[in-house]
KOLFI-539407 format. One record per residue (C-alpha): residue in one letter; x, y, z; residue number from 1. Coordinates in Angstrom, 3 decimals, padded with zeros to 6 digits. Each point is the difference from the previous one (the first is absolute). Layout:
N
[pt 'a' [X Y Z] NUM] ...
end
This chain:
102
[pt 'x' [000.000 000.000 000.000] 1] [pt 'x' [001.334 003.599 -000.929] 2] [pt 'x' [000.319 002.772 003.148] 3] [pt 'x' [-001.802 002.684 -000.344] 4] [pt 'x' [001.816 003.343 001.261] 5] [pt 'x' [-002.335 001.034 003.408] 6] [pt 'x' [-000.453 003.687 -000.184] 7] [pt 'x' [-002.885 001.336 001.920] 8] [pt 'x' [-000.207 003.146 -002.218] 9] [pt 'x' [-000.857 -001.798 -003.015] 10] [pt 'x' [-003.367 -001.471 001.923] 11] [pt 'x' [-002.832 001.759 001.640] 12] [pt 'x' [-002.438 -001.508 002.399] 13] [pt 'x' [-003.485 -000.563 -001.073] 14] [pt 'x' [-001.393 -002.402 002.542] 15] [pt 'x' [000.482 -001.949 003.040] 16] [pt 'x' [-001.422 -003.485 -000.435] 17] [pt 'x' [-000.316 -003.212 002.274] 18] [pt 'x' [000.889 -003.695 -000.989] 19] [pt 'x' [-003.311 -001.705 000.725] 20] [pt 'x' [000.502 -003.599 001.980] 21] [pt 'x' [000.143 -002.056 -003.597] 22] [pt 'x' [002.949 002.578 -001.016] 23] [pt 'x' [-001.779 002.136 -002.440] 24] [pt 'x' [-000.201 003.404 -000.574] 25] [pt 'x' [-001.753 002.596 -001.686] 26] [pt 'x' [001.212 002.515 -002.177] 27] [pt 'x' [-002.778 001.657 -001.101] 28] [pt 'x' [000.824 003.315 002.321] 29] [pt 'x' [003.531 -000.436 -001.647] 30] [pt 'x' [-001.468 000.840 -003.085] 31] [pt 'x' [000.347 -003.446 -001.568] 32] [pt 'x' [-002.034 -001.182 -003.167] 33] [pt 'x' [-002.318 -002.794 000.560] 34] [pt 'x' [001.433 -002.977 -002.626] 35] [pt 'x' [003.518 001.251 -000.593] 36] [pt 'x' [003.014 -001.767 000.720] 37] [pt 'x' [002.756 001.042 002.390] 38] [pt 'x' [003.492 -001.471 000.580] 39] [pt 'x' [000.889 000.007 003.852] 40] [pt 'x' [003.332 000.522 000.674] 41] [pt 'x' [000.818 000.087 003.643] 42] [pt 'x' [003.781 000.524 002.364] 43] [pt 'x' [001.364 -000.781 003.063] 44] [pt 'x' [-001.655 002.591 001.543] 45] [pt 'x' [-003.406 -001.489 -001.026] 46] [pt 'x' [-000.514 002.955 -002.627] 47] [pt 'x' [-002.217 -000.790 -002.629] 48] [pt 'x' [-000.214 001.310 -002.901] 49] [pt 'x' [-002.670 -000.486 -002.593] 50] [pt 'x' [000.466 000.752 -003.773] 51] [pt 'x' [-002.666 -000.416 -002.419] 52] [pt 'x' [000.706 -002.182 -003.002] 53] [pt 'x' [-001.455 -001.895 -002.629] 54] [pt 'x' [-000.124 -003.956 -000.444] 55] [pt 'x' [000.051 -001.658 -003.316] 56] [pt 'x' [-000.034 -003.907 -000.548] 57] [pt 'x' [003.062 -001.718 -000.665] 58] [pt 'x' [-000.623 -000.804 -003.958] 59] [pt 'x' [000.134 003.576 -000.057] 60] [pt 'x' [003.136 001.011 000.820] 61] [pt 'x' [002.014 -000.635 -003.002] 62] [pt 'x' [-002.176 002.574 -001.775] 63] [pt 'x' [000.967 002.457 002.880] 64] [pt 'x' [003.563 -001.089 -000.450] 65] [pt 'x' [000.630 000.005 -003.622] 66] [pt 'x' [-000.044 002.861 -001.874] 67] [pt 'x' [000.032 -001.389 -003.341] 68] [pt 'x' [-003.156 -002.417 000.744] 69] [pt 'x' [-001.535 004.044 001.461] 70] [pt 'x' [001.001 001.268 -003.406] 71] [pt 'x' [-001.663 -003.190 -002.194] 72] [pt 'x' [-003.284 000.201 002.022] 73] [pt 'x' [-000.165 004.102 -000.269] 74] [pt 'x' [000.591 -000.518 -003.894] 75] [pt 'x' [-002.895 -002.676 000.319] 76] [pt 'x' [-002.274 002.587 002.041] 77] [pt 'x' [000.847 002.706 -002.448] 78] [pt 'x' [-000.896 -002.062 -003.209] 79] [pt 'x' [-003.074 -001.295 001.882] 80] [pt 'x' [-000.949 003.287 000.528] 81] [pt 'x' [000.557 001.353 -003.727] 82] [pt 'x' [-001.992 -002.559 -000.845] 83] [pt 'x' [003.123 -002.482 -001.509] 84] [pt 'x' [-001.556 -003.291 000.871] 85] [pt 'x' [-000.119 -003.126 -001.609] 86] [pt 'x' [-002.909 -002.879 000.958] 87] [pt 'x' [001.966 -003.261 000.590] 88] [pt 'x' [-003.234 -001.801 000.615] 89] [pt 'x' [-001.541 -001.618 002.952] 90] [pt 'x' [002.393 -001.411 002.676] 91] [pt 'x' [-002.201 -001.480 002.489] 92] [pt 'x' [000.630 -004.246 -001.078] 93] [pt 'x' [003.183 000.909 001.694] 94] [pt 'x' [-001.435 000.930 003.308] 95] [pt 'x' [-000.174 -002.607 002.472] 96] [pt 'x' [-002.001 -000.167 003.851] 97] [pt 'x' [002.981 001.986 001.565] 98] [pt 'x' [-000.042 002.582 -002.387] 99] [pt 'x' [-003.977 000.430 001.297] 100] [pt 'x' [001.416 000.338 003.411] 101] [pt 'x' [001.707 003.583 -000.443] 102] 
end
């Protein structure tokens, strides 16, 4: 895990919260958004800190992580979208049941 450098000027305090007895919180006085996703990052001190971020499965990654797969499917987007398509025909024989599950 990465340190994060501890200076109190770079946080203010919104709220004072309690852990309730199943060790939950609420950060809805904190100013948190219901449904988003926060990485908790904590120190010896028992500083937490909470930083939103965003999730995506694991298939996904490589598009995140290579830019020339980002640069074929923005070509793909941008021909979709100027209307450079070509029908290749019905695909679904090649489905199977765990294709129905996603």
């Amino acid at each position: 895990m990465t340190a994060l450098p501890m200076h109190s000027e770079e946080f203010e305090t919104v709220a004072e919260i309690e852990v309730d007895p199943r060790g939950r919180v609420s950060l809805g006085k904190a100013g948190a958004t219901p449904g988003r996703r926060y990485r908790v990052q904590s120190n010896i001190d028992g500083v937490l800190v909470l930083t939103p971020v965003v999730s995506i499965p694991e298939r996904e990654v490589q598009l995140w992580t290579d830019p020339s797969l980002q640069k074929r499917i923005l070509d793909g987007l941008e021909q979709a979208a100027n209307g450079r398509t070509h029908d290749r025909g019905d695909f679904s024989q090649y489905l199977t049941e765990e294709d129905d599950e996603d």
